[in-house]
C-alpha positions in Angstrom: -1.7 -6.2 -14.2 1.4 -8.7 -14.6 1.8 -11.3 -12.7 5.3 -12.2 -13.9 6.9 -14.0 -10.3 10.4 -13.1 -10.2 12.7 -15.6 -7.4 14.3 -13.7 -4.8 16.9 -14.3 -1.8 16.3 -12.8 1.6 19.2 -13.1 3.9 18.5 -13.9 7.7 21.9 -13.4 9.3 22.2 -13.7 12.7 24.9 -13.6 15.7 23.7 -15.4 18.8 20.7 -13.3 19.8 20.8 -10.7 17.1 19.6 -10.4 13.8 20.9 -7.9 11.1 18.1 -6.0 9.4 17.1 -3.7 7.0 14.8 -0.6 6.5 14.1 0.0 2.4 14.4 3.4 1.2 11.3 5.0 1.0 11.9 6.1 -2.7 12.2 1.7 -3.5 9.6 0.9 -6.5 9.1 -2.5 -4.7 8.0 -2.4 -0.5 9.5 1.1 0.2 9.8 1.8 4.0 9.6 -1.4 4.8 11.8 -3.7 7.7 13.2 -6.6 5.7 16.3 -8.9 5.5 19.0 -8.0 3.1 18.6 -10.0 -0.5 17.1 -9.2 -3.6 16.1 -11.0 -6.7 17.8 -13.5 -8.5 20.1 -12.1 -11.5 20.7 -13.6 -14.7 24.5 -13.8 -13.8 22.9 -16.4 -10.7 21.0 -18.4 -13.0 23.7 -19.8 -14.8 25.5 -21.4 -11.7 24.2 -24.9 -10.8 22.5 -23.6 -7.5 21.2 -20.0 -8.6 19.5 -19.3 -4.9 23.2 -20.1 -3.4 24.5 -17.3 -5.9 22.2 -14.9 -5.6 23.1 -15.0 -1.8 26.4 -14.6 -2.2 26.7 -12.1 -4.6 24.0 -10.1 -2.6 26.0 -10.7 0.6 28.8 -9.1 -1.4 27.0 -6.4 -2.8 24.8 -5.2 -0.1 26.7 -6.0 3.1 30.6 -6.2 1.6 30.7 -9.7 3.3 32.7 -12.5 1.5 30.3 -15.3 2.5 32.7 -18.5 0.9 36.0 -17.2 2.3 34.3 -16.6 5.9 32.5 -19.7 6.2 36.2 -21.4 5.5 37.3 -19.2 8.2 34.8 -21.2 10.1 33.1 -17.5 11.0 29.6 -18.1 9.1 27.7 -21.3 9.0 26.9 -22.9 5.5 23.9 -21.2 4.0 20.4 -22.8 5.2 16.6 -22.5 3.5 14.2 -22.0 6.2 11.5 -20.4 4.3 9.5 -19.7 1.0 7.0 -17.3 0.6 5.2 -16.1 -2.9 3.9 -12.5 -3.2 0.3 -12.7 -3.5 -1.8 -11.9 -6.8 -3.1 -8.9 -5.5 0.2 -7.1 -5.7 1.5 -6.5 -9.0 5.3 -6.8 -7.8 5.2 -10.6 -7.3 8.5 -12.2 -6.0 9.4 -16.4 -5.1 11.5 -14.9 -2.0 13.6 -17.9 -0.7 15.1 -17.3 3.1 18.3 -18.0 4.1 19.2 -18.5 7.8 23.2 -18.1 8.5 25.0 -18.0 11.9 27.7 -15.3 12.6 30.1 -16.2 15.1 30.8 -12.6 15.0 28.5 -9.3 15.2 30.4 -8.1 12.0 30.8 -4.5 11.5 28.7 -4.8 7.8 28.6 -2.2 4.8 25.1 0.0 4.2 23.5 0.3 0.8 22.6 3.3 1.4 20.8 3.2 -2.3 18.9 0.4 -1.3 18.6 1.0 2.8 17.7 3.7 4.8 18.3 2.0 8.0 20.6 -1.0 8.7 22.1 -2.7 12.4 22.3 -5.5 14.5 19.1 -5.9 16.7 17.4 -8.2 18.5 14.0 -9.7 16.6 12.3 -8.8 19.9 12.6 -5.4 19.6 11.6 -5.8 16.1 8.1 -7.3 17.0 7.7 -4.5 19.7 8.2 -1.9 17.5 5.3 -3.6 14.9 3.0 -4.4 18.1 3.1 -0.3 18.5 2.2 0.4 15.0 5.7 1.6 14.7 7.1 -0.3 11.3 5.3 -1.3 8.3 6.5 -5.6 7.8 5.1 -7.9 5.4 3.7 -11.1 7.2 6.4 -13.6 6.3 9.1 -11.4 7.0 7.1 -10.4 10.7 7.0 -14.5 11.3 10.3 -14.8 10.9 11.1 -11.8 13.3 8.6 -13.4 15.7 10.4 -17.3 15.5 13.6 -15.6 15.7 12.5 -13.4 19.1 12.1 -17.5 20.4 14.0 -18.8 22.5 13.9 -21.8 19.9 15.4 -22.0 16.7 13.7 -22.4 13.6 14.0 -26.1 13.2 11.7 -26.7 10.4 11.1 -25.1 6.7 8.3 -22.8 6.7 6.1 -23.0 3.6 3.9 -19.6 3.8 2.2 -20.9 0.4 1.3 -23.5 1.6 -0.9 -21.6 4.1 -4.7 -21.4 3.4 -6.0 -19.1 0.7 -9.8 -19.7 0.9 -11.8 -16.3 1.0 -10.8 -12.8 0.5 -7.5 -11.6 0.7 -6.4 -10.0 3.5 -3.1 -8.6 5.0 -1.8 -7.1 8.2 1.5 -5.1 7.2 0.7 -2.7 10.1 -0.7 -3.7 13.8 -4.7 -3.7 13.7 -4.8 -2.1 10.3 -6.2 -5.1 8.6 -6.6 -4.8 4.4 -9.4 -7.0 3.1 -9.2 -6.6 -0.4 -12.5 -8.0 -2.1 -12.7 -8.0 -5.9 -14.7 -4.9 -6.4 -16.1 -2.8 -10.1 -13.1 -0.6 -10.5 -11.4 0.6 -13.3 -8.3 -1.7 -14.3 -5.9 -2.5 -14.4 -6.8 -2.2 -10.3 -9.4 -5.1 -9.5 -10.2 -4.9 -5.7 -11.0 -1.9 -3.1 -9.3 -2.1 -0.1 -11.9 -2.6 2.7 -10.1 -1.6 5.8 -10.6 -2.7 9.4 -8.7 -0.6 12.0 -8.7 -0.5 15.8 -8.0 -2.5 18.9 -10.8 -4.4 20.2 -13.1 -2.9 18.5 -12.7 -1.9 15.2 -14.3 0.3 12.4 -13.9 -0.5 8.5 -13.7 1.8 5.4 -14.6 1.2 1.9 -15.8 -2.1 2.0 -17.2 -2.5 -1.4 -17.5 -6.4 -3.0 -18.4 -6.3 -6.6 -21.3 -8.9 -6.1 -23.2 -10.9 -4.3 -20.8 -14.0 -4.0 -17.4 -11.4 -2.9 -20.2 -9.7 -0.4 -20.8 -13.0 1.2 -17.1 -13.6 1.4 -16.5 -10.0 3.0 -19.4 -11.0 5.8 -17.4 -14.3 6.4 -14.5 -12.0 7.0 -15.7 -9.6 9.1 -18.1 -11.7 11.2 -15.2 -12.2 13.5 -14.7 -8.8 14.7 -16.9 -6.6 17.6 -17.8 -3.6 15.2 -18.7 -0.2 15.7 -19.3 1.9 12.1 -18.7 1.6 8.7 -16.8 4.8 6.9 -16.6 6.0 3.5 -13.8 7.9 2.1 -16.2 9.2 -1.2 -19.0 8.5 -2.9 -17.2 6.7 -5.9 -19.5 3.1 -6.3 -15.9 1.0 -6.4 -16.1 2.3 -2.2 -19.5 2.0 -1.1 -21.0 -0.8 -2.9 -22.7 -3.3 -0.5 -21.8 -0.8 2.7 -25.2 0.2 3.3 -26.6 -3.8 3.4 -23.2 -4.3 5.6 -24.5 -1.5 8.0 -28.3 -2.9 8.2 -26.7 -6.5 8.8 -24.1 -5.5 11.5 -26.5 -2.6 12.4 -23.7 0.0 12.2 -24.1 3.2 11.2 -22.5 5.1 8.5 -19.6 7.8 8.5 -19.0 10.1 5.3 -18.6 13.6 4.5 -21.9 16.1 3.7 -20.8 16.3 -0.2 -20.4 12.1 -0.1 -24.3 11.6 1.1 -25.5 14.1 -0.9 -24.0 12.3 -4.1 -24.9 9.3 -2.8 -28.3 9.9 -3.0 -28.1 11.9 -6.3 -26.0 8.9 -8.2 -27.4 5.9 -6.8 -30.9 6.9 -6.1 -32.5 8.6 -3.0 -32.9 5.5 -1.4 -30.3 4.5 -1.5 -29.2 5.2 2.1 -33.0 4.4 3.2 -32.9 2.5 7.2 -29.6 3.6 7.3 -28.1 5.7 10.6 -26.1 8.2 8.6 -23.4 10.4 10.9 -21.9 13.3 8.3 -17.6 13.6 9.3 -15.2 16.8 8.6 -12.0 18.0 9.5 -10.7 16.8 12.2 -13.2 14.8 13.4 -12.2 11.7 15.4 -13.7 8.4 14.6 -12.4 6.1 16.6 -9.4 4.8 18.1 -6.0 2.9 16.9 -3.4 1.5 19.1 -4.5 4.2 22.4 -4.4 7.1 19.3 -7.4 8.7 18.1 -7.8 8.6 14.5 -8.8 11.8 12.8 -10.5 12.7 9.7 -9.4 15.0 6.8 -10.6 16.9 3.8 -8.6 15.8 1.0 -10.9 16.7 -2.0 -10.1 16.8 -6.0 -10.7 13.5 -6.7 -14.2 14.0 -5.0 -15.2 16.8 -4.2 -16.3 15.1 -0.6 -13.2 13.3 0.0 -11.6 12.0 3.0 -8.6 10.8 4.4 -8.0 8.7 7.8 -5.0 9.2 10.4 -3.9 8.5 13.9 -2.1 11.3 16.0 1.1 10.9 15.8 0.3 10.2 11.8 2.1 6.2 12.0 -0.3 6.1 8.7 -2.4 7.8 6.5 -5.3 6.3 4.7 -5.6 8.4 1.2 -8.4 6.8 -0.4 -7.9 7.6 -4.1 -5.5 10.3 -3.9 -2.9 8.1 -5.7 -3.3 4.6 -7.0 -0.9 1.6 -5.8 -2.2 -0.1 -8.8 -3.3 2.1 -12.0 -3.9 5.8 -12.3 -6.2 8.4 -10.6 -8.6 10.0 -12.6 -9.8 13.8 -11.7 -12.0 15.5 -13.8 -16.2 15.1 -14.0 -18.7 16.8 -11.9 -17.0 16.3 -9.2 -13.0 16.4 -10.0 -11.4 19.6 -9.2 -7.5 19.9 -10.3 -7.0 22.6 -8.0 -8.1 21.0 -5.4 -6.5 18.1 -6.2 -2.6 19.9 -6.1 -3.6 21.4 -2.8 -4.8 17.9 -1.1 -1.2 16.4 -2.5 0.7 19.3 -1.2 -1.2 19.3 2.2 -0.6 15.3 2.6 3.0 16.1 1.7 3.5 18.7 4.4 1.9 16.6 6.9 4.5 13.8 6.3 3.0 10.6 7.6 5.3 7.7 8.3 3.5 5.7 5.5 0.5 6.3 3.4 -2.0 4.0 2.6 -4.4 4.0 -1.3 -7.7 2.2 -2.0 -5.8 -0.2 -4.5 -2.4 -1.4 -3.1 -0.2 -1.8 -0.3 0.9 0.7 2.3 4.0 2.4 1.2 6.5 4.0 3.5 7.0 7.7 3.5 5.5 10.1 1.2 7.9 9.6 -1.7 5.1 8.8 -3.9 2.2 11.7 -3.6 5.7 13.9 -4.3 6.0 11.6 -7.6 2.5 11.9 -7.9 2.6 15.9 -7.8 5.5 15.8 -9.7 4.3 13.9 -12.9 0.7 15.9 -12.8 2.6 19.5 -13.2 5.3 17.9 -15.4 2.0 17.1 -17.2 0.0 19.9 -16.6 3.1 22.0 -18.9 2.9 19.4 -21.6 -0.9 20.7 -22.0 -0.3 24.2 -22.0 1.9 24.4 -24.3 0.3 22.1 -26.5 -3.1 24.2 -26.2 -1.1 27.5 -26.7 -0.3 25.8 -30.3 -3.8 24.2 -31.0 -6.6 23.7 -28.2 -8.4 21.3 -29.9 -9.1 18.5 -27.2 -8.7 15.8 -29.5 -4.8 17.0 -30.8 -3.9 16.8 -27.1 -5.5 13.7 -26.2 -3.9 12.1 -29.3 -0.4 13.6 -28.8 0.1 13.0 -24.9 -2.0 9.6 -24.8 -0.8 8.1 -28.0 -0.3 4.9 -26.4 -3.6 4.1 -23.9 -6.8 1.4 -24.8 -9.5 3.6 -26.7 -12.0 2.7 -23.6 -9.6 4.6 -22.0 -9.7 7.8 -23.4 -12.8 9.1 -21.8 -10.9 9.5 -18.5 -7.3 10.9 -20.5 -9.8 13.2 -21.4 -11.6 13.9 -18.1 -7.8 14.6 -17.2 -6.7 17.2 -19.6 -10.3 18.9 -19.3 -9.5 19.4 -15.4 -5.6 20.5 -15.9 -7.7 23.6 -18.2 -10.1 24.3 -15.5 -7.1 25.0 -13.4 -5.0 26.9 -15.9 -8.0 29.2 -16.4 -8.7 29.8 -12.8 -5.1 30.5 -12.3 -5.2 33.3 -15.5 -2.9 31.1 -17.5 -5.0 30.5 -20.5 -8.4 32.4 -21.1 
């Protein structure tokens, strides 16, 4: 995972009580669908100017908005350029950015230009409105940004720099992009270049959590620091995968919760990890369309999204503000579907359903949220592209080996066990569509 931090402008512009914002394009690499300022990140052409944050503003004033920011401010229409915040992307995101916030005054509500390449929304509005539509689950916002929005709906100004690094870090990570959908991300024993499982805690005041899975004792200890604060009602798990479930039975006997999962997910359970494993546990089995608790006045509903597991879940409210996807794609790294379990097939059909269902955002074990569903079409997208590139290269020589070498030339070797898990289920499903014999 790099961890290359990259400086970036954000640019808070405001005209007496309104503040111009911006929606990112769902199909954005870096926070897609999410509300943010206009900016971006600082360009070599900045960095050789004496004050490379004042450039980068102006240039992405210029480029994103069409605003001459020097020639206004001597028109005495914008106030001078003023820092008001810093705030560093967290290590647990492999997009990091040193985002620098710059607070000017419009004398006028301007009539400003749309990237429409970089935004899929853009207007004047007031930070108010902004903070309702997060308090009703309606808009994915990092926490900086949503502080700002929150000062900014004040009838104060924002007097004084705000530091968010300097904020403490002790404990697990945790982050609340969407209202009472809480990530806790504990460092758990998954494959790399991922390192934590999300551990989610959802509802209003009382809440359920999914996945929570700390790779030892000292990161379990941690998680029951984090979760102590919260009235609790059940513990769910998405699969039976270990990076999702390890610790959650000892969670359940200490909170006294019981636990949710699909039939297929106990039954491996107890096959993989011994038959005890689940032993003075309350075990409740979910399935399609099963509702397990309650988010923001919606009921959140289960469904069967198998391929990756055979026994698979996926969480969403109603109106389908989000959807939890387990390990249907990875934020960080790459799914693998093959094994005893892995069905390619299966696999197509949960992307495709996903898809069709169209959820504002959807959520994976190892990242962030991400707005729309741009990525499970990626996703689906890059497994057929790949899926040819293996049938023709078995129509020339099937040899497992020849294909693994000539599509995953460049992986680790302690890789290859999965690249091969991979091609073994892209056959499986080219034989059970008649498409090789």
């Amino acid at each position: 995972m790099s961890n290359q931090i990259k400086k970036a402008v954000s640019i808070v512009l405001r005209h007496k009580n309104l503040v111009y914002y911006i929606k990112r394009n769902n199909f954005l690499r870096h926070f897609p669908g999410y509300i943010a300022f206009p900016g971006g990140k600082v360009e070599k052409i900045d960095e050789q100017t004496d004050d490379e944050l004042l450039a980068a503003v102006i240039r992405e004033a210029k480029e994103e908005l069409g605003i001459d920011i020097p020639n206004l401010i001597r028109q005495g229409s914008l106030s001078t350029p003023k820092k008001i915040a810093l705030a560093t992307t967290p290590d647990f995101n492999p997009y990091r950015f040193e985002t620098h916030f710059f607070l000017i005054e419009s004398k006028k509500k301007m009539r400003l230009k749309s990237d429409e390449e970089e935004f899929s929304e853009s207007a004047w509005i007031s930070p108010y409105e902004i903070v309702r539509k997060f308090n009703s689950g309606e808009c994915l916002l990092v926490p900086p940004v949503r502080k700002i929005f929150e000062l900014l709906s004040e009838p104060k100004s924002i007097n004084e720099f705000i530091d968010f690094d300097l904020e403490p870090k002790e404990g697990i990570p945790q982050v609340e992009s969407i209202k009472n959908l809480l990530q806790v991300m504990p460092l758990s024993e998954t494959l790399p270049p991922a390192q934590r499982t999300n551990c989610f805690v959802i509802g209003d005041q009382t809440k359920f959590i999914v996945d929570p899975s700390p790779k030892d004792t000292n990161e379990y200890r941690k998680l029951l620091a984090s979760l102590n604060q919260y009235t609790l009602l059940k513990i769910i798990i998405t699969h039976h995968h270990g990076d999702h479930h390890k610790y959650a039975p000892d969670l359940a006997k200490h909170f006294e919760l019981p636990l949710y999962m699909s039939k297929y997910t106990r039954k491996r359970l107890l096959e993989v990890f011994g038959e005890n494993y689940l032993a003075d546990c309350e075990v409740i089995e979910l399935k399609e369309g099963d509702s397990v608790g309650k988010w923001i006045g919606q009921d959140v509903n289960v469904f069967e999204i198998p391929g990756h597991d055979q026994g698979h879940i996926g969480l969403a409210p109603e109106k389908l503000n989000w959807f939890i996807v387990g390990d249907l794609f990875q934020g960080i790294g790459t799914v693998v579907v093959g094994g005893e379990e892995g069905d390619m097939k299966l696999y197509f059909k949960s992307l495709k359903k996903v898809i069709d269902l169209n959820p504002q955002c959807v959520i994976p074990s190892h990242g962030i949220p991400l707005g729309g569903v741009d990525i499970l079409e990626k996703t689906l997208e890059h497994r057929q592209y790949r899926e040819n590139q293996i049938l023709d290269l078995y129509e020339k020589n099937p040899d497992l080996e020849y294909i693994l070498k000539t599509i995953y030339f460049d992986i680790p070797r302690h890789l290859h066990p999965y690249a091969l898990a991979n091609i073994k289920a892209h056959l499986t499903k080219l034989e059970q569509e008649g498409r090789i014999s």
